[in-house]
N, CA, C and O of each residue as an XYZ file, in Angstrom:
792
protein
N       0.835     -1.181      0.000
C       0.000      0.000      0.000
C       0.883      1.248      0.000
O       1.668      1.441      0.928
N       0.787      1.952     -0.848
C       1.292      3.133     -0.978
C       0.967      4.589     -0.246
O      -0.139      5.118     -0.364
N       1.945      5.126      0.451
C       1.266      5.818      2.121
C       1.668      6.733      1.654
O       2.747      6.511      1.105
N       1.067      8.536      1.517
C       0.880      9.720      1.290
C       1.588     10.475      1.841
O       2.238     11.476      1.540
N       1.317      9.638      3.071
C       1.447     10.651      4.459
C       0.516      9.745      5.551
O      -0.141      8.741      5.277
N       0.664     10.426      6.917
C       0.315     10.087      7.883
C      -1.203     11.396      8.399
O      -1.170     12.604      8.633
N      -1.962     10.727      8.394
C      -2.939     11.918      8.422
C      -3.641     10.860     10.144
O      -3.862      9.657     10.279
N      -3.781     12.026     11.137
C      -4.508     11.432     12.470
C      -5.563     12.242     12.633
O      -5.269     13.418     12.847
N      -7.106     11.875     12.583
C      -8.058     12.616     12.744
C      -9.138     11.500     13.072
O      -9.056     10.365     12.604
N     -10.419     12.021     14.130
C     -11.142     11.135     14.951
C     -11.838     11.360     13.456
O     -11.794     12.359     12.738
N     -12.494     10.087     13.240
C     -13.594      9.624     12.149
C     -14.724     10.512     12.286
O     -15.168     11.301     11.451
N     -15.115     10.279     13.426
C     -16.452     11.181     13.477
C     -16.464     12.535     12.994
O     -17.341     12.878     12.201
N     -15.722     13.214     13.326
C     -15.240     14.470     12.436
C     -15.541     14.112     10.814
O     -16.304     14.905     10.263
N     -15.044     13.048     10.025
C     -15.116     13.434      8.919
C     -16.539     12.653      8.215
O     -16.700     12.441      7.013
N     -17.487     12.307      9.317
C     -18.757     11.984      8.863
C     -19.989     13.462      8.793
O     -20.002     14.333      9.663
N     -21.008     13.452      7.477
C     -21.467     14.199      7.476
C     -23.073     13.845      7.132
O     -23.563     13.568      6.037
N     -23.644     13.936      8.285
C     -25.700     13.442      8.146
C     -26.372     14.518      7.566
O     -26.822     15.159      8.516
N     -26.686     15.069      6.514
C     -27.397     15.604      5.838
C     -28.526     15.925      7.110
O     -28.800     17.120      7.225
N     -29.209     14.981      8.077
C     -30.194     15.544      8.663
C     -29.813     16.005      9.795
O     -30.691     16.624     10.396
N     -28.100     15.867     10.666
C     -27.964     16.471     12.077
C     -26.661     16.804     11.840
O     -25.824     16.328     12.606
N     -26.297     17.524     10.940
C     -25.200     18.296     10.798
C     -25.353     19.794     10.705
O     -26.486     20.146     10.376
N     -24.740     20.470     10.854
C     -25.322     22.069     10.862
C     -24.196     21.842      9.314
O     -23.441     21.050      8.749
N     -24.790     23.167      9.240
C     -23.887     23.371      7.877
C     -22.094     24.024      8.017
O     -21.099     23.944      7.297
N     -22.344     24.535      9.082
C     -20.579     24.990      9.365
C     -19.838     23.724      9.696
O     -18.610     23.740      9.616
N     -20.555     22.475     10.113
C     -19.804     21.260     10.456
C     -19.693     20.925      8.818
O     -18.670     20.317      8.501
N     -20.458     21.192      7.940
C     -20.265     20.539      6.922
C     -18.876     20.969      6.029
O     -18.135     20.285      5.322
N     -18.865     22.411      6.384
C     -17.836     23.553      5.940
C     -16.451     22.784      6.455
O     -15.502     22.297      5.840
N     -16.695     22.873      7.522
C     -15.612     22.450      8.305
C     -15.158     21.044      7.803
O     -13.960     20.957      7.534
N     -15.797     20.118      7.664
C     -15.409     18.958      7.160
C     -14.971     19.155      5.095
O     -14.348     18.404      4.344
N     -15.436     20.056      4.928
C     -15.028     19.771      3.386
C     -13.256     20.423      3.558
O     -12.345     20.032      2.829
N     -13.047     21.664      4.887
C     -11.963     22.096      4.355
C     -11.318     20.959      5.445
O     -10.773     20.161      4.683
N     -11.201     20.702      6.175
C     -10.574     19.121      6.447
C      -9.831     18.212      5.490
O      -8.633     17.927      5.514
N     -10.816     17.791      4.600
C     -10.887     16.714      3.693
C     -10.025     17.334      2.783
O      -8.990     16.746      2.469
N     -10.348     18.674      2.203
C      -9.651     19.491      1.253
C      -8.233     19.394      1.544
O      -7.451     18.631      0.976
N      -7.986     20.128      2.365
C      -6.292     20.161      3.137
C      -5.830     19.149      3.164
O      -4.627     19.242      2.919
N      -6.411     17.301      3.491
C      -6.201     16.197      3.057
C      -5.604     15.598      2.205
O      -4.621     14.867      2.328
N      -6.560     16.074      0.691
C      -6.310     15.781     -0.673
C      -5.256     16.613     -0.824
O      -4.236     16.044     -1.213
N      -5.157     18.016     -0.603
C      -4.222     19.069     -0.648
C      -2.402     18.583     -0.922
O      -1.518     18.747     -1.761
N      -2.694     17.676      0.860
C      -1.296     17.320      1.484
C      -0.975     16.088      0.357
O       0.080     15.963     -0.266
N      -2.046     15.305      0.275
C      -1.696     13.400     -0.314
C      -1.020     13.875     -2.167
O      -0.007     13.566     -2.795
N      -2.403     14.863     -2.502
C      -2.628     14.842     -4.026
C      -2.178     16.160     -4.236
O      -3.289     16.646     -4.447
N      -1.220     17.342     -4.367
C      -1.595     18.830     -4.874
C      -2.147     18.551     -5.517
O      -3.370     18.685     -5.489
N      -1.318     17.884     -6.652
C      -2.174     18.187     -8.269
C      -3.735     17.823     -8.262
O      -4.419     17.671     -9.274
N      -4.095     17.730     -7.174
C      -5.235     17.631     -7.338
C      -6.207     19.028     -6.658
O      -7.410     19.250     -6.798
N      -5.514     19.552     -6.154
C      -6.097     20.659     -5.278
C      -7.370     21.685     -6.260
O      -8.438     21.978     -5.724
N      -7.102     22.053     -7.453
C      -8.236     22.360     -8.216
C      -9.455     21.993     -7.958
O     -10.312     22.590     -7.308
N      -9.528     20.486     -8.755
C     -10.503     19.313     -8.528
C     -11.071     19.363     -7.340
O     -12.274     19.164     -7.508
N     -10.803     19.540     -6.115
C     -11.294     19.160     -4.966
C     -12.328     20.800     -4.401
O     -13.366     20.967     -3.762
N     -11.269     21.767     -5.107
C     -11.845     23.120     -4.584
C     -13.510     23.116     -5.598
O     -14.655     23.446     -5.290
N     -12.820     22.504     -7.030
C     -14.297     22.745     -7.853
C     -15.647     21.218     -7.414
O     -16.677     21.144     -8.084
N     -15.416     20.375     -6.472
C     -16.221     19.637     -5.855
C     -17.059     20.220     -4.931
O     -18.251     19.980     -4.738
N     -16.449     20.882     -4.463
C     -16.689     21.223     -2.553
C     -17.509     22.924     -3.168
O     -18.615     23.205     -2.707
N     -17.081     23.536     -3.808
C     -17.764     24.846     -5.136
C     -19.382     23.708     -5.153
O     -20.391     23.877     -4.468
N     -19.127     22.650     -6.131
C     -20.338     22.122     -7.188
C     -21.528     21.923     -5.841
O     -22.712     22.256     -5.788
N     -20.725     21.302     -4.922
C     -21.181     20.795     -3.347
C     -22.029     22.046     -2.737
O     -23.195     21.652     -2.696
N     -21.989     22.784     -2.464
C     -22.387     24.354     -1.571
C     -23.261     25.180     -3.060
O     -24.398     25.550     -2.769
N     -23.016     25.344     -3.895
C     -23.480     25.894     -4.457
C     -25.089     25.765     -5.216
O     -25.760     26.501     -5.939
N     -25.209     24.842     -4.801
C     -26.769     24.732     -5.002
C     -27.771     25.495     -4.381
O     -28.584     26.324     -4.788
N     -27.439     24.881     -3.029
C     -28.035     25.926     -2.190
C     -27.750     26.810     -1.977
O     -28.585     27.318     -1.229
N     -26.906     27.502     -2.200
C     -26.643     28.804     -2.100
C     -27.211     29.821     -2.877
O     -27.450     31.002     -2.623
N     -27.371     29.173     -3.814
C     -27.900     29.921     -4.931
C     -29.655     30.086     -4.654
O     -30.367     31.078     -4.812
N     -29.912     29.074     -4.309
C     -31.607     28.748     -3.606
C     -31.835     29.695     -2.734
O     -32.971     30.132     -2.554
N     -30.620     30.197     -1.983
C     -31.116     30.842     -1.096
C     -30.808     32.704     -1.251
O     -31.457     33.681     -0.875
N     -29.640     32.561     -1.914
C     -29.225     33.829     -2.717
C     -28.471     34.493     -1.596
O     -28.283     33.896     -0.535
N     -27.955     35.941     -1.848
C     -27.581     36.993     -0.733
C     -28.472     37.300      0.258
O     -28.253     37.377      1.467
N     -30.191     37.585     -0.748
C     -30.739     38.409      0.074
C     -32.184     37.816      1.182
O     -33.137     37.294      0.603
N     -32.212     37.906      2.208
C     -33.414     37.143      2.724
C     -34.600     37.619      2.253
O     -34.803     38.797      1.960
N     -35.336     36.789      2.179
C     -36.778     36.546      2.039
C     -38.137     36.886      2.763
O     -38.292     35.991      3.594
N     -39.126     37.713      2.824
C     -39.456     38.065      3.433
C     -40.494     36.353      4.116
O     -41.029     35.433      3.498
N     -40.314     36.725      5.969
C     -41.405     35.092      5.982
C     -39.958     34.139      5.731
O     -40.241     33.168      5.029
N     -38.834     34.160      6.031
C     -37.739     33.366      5.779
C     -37.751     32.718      7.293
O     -38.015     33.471      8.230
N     -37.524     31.607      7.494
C     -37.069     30.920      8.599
C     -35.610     31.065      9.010
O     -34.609     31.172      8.301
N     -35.734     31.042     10.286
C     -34.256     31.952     10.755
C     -33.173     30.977     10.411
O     -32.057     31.438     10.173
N     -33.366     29.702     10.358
C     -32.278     28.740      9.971
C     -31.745     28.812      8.264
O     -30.719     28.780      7.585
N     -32.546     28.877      8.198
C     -32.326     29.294      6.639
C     -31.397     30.663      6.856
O     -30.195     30.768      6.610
N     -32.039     31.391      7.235
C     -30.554     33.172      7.505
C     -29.200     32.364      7.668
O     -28.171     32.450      6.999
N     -29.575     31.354      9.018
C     -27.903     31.464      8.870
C     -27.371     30.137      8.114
O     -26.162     29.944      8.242
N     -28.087     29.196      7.348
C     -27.601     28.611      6.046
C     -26.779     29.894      5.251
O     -25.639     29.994      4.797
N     -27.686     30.609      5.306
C     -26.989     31.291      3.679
C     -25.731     32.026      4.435
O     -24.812     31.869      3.632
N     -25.447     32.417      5.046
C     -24.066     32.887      5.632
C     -22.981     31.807      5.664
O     -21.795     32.063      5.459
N     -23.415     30.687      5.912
C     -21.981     29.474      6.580
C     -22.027     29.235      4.568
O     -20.849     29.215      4.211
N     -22.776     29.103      3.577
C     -22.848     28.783      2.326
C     -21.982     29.501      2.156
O     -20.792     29.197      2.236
N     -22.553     30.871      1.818
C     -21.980     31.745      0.767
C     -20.297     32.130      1.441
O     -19.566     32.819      0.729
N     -19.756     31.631      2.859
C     -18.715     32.005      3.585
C     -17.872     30.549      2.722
O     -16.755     30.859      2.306
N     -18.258     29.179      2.455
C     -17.649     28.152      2.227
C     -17.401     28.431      0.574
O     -16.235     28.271      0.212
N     -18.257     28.782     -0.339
C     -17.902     29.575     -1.530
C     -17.066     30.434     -1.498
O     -16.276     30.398     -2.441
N     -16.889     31.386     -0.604
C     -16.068     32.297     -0.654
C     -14.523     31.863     -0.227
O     -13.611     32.160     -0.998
N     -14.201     31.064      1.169
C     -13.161     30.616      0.796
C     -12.613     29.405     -0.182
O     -11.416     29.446     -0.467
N     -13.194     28.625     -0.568
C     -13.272     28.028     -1.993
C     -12.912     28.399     -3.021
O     -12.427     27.678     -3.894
N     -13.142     29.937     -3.106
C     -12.699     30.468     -4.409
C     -13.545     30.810     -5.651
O     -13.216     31.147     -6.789
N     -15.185     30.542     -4.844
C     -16.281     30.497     -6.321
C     -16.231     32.017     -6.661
O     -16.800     32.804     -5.905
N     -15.556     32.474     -7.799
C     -15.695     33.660     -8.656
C     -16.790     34.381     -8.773
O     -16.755     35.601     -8.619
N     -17.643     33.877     -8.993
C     -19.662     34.574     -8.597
C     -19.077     35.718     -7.197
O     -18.676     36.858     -6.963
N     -19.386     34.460     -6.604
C     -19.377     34.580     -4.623
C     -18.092     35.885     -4.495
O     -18.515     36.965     -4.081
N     -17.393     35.846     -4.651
C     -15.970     36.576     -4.734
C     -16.631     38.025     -4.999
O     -16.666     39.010     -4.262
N     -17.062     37.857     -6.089
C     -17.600     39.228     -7.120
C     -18.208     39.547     -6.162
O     -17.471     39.967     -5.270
N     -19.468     39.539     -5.878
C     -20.590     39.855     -4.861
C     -20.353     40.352     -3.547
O     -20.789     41.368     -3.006
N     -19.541     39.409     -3.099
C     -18.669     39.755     -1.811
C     -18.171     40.861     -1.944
O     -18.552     41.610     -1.045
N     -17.402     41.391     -2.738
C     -16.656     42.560     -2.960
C     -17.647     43.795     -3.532
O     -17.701     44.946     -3.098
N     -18.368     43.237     -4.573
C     -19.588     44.699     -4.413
C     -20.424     44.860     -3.172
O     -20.582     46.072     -3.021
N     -20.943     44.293     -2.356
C     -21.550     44.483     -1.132
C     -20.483     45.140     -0.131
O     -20.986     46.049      0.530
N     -19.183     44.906      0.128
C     -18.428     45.042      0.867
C     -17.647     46.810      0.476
O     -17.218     47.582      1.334
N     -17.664     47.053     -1.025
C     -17.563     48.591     -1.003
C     -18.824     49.276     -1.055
O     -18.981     50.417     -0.620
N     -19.749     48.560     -1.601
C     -20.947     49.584     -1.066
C     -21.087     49.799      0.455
O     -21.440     50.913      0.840
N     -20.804     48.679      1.481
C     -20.793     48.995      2.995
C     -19.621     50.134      3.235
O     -19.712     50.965      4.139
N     -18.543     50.072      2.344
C     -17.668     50.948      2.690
C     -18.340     52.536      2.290
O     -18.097     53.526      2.980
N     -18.932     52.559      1.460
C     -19.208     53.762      1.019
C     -20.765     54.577      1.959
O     -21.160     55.742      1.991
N     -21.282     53.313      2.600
C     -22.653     53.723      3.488
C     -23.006     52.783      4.014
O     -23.797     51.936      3.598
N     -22.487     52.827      4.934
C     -22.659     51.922      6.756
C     -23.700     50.988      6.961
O     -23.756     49.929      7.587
N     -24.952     51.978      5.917
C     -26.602     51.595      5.985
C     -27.385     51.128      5.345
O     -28.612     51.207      5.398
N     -26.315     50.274      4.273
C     -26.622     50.074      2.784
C     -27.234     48.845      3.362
O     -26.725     48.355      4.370
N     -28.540     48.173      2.673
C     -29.532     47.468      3.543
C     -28.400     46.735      2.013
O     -29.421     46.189      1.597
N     -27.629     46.434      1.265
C     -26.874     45.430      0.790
C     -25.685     44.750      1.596
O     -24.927     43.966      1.026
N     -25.550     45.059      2.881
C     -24.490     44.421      3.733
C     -25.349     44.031      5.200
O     -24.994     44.564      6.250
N     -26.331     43.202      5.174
C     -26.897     42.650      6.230
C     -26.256     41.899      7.255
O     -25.407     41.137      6.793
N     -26.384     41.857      8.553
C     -24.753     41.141      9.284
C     -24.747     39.383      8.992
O     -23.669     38.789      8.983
N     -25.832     38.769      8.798
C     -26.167     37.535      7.981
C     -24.483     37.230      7.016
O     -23.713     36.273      6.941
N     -24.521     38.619      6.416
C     -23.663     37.757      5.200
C     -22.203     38.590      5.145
O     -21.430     38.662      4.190
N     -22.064     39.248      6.590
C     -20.761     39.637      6.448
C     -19.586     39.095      6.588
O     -18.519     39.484      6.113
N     -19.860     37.913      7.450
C     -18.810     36.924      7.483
C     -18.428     36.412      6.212
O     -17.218     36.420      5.986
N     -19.224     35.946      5.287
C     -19.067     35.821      3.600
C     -18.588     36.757      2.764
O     -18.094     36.555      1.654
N     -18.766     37.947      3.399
C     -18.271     38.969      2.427
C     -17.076     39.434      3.115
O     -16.488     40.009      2.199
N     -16.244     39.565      4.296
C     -15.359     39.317      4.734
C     -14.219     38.064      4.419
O     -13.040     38.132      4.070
N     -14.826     37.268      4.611
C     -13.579     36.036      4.059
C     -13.167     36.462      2.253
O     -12.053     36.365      1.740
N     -14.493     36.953      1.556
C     -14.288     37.217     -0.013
C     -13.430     38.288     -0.361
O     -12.776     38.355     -1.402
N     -13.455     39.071      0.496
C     -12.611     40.657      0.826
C     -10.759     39.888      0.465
O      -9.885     40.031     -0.390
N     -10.966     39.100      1.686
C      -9.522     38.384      2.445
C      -9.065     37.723      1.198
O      -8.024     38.239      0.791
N      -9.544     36.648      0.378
C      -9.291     35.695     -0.645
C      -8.775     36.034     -1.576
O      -8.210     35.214     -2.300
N      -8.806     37.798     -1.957
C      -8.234     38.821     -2.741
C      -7.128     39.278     -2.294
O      -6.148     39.488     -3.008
N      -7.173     39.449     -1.240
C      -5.509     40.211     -0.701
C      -4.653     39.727     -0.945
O      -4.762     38.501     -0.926
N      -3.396     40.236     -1.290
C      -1.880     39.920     -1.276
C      -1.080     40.910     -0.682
O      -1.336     41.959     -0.092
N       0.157     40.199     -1.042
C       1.395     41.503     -0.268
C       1.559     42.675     -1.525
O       2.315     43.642     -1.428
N       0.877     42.447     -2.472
C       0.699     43.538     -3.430
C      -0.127     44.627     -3.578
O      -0.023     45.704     -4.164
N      -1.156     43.978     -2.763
C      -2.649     44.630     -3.282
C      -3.153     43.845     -1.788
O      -3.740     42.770     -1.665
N      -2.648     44.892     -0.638
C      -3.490     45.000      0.676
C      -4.742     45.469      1.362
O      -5.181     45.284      2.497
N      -5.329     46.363     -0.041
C      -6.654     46.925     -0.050
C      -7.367     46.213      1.060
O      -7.416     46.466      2.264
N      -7.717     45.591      0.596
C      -9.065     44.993      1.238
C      -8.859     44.202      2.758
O      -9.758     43.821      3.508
N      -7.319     44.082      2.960
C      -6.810     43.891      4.554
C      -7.382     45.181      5.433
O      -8.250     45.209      6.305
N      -6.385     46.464      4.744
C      -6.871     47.573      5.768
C      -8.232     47.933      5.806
O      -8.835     48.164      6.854
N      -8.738     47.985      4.647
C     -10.254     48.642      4.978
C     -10.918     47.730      5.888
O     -11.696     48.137      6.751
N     -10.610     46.417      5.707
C     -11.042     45.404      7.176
C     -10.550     45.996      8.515
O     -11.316     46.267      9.440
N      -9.328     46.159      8.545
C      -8.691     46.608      9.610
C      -9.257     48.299      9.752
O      -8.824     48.771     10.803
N      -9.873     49.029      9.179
C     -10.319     50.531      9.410
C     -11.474     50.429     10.108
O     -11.892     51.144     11.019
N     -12.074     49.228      9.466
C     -13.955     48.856      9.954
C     -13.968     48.609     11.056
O     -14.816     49.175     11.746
N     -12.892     47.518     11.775
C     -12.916     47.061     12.665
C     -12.159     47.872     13.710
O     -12.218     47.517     14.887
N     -11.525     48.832     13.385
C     -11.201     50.150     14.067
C     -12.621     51.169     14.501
O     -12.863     51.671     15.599
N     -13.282     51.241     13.449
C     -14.265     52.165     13.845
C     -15.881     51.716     14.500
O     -16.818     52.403     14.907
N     -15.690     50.367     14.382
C     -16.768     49.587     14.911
C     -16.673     50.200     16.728
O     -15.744     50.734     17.334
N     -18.138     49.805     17.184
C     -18.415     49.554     18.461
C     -18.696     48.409     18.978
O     -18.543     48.024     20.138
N     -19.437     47.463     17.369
C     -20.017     46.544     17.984
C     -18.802     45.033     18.378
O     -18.108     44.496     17.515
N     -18.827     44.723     19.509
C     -17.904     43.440     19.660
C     -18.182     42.059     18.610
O     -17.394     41.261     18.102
N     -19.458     42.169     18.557
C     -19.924     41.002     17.214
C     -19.184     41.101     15.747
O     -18.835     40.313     14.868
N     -19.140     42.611     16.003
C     -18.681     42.981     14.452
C     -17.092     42.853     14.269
O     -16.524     42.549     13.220
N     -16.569     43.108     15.338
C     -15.274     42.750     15.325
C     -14.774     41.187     15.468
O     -13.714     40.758     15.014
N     -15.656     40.506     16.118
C     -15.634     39.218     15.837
C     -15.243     38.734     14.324
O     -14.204     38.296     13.830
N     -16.511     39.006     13.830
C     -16.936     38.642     12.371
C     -15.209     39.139     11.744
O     -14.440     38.189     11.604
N     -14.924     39.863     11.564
C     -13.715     40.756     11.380
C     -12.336     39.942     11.222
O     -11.680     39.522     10.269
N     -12.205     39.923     12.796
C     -10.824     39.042     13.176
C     -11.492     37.322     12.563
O     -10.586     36.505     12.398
N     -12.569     36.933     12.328
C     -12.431     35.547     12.277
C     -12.175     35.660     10.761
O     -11.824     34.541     10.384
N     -12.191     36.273     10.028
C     -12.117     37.014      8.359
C     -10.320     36.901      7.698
O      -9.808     36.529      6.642
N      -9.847     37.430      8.953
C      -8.308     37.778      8.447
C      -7.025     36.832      8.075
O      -6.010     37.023      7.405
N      -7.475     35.861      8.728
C      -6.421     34.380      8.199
C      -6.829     33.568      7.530
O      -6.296     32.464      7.416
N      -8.143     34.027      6.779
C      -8.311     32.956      5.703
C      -7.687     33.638      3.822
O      -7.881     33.194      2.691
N      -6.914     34.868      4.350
C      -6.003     35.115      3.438
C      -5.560     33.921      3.032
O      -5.229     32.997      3.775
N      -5.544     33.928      1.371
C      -4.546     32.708      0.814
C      -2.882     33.182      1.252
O      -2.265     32.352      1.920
N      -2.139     34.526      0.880
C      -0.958     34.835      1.167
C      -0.587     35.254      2.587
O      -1.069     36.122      3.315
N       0.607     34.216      2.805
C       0.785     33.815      4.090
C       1.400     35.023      4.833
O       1.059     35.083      6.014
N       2.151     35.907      4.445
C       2.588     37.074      4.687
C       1.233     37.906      5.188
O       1.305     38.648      6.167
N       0.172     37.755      4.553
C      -0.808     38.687      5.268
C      -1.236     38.069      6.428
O      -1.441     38.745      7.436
N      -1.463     36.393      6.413
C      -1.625     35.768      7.683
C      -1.116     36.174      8.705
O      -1.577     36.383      9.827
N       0.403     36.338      8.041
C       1.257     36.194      9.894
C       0.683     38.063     10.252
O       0.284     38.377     11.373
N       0.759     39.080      9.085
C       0.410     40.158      9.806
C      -0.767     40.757     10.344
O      -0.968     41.882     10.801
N      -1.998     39.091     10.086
C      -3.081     39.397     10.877
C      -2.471     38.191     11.679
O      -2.359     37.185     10.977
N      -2.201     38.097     12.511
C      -1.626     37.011     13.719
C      -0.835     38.098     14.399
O      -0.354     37.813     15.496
N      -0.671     39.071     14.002
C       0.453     40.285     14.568
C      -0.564     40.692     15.002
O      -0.720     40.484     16.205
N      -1.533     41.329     14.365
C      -2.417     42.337     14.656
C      -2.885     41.470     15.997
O      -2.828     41.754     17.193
N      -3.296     40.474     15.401
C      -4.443     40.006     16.712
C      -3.406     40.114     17.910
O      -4.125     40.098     18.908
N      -2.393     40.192     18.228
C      -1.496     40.069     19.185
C      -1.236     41.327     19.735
O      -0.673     41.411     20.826
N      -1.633     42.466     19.009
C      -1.661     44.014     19.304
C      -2.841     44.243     20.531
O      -3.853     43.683     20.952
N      -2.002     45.459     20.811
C      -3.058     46.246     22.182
C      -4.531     46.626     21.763
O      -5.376     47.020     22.567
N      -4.771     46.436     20.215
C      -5.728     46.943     19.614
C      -7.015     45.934     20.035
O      -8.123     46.325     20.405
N      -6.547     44.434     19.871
C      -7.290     43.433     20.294
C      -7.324     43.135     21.426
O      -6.322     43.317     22.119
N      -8.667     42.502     22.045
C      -8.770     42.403     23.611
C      -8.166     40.566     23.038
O      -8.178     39.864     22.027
N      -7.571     40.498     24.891
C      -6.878     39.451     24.518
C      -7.744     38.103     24.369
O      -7.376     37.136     23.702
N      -8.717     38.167     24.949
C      -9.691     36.729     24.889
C     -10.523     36.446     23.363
O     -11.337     35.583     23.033
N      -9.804     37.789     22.503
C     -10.443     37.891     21.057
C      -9.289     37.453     20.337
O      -9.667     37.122     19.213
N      -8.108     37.305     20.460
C      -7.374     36.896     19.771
C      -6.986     35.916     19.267
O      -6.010     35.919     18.517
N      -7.579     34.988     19.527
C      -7.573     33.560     19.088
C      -8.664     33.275     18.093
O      -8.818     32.202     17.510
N      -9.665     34.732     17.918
C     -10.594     33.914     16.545
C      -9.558     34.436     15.307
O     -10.121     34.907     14.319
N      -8.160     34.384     15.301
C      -7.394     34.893     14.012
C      -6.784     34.021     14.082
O      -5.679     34.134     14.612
N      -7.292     32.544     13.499
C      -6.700     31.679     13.869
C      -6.362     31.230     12.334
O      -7.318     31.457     11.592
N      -5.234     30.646     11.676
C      -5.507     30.106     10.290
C      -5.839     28.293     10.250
O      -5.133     27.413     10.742
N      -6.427     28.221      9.909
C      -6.619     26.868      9.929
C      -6.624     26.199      8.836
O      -7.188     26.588      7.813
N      -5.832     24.850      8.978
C      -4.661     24.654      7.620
C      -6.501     23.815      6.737
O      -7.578     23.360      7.121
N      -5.946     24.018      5.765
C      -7.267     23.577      4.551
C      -7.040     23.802      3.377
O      -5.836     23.759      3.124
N      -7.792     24.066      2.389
C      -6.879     24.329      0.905
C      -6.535     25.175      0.863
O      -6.998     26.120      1.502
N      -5.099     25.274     -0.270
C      -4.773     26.223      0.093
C      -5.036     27.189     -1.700
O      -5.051     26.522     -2.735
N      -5.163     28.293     -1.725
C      -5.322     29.153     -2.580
C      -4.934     29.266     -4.101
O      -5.228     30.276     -4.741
């Protein structure tokens, strides 16, 4: 038998029940599995990102950006953990969208197009763009979350910043979170967590 690698992870983790799984466990298990194939197969790393895309995107689309009036609250936060697993995935749609909602919030605070439902999605889509070239969309994260009051919102924020694909922006949101700026019991949602990588 031909061995990859040594991969140690409890099974149950990588089982997924369509009827008692939330959907962030499901998230969570595709970028698991992803980072998996990642480590065993690169050359396969495409393939796996456009599965786990074909996978989420159904419903996502069913459910769209915008809620529904008469929407069931589980459904709200389906479409956030969706359109957040598209977004670090890499689905180009999702990306786009993310980034027009995210300068229209920049341009008006009150734009009923940045609902807090889907800022975590439009945050990670912000991040998936950044490089050490083109930091745009790091600082204006980092300005928001400067001028915020709300602690939720800064949540959403810091959990946003290490799903940068370029690792250089990682470590300088791992800096940040380590700054006087962050309270310290918040610093651990800037966590990167290894999965596919970009």
């Amino acid at each position: 038998m031909e061995n990859y690698g040594l991969v140690t992870c409890r099974e149950m983790a990588l089982l997924y029940d369509e009827q008692h799984s939330a959907a962030a466990n499901k998230q969570t298990i595709a970028s698991k599995v992803g980072g998996i194939v990642a480590d065993a197969r690169p050359e396969l790393t495409n393939e796996i990102k456009l599965f786990f895309v074909i996978l989420f995107q159904y419903s996502a689309e069913k459910l769209a950006w915008d809620a529904k009036p008469g929407e069931a609250h589980l459904d709200a936060m389906l479409r956030g953990e969706l359109l957040t697993a598209l977004a670090k995935f890499g689905h180009v749609e999702t990306l786009a969208e993310a980034s027009r909602r995210f300068h229209a919030f920049l341009n008006d605070r009150n734009t009923p197009l940045f609902p807090p439902g889907i800022r975590k999605a439009a945050y990670a889509g912000v991040m998936q763009k950044v490089n050490s070239s083109d930091k745009a969309g790091f600082e204006s994260l980092l300005r928001v979350y400067r001028e915020t009051n709300s602690s939720q919102e800064k949540l959403r924020i810091l959990g946003s910043l290490a799903s940068c694909p370029d690792q250089v922006i990682v470590i300088e949101a791992l800096n940040f979170a380590l700054s006087s700026e962050v309270r310290s019991q918040d610093a651990v949602v800037v966590s990167p967590v290894r999965g596919l990588p970009s």
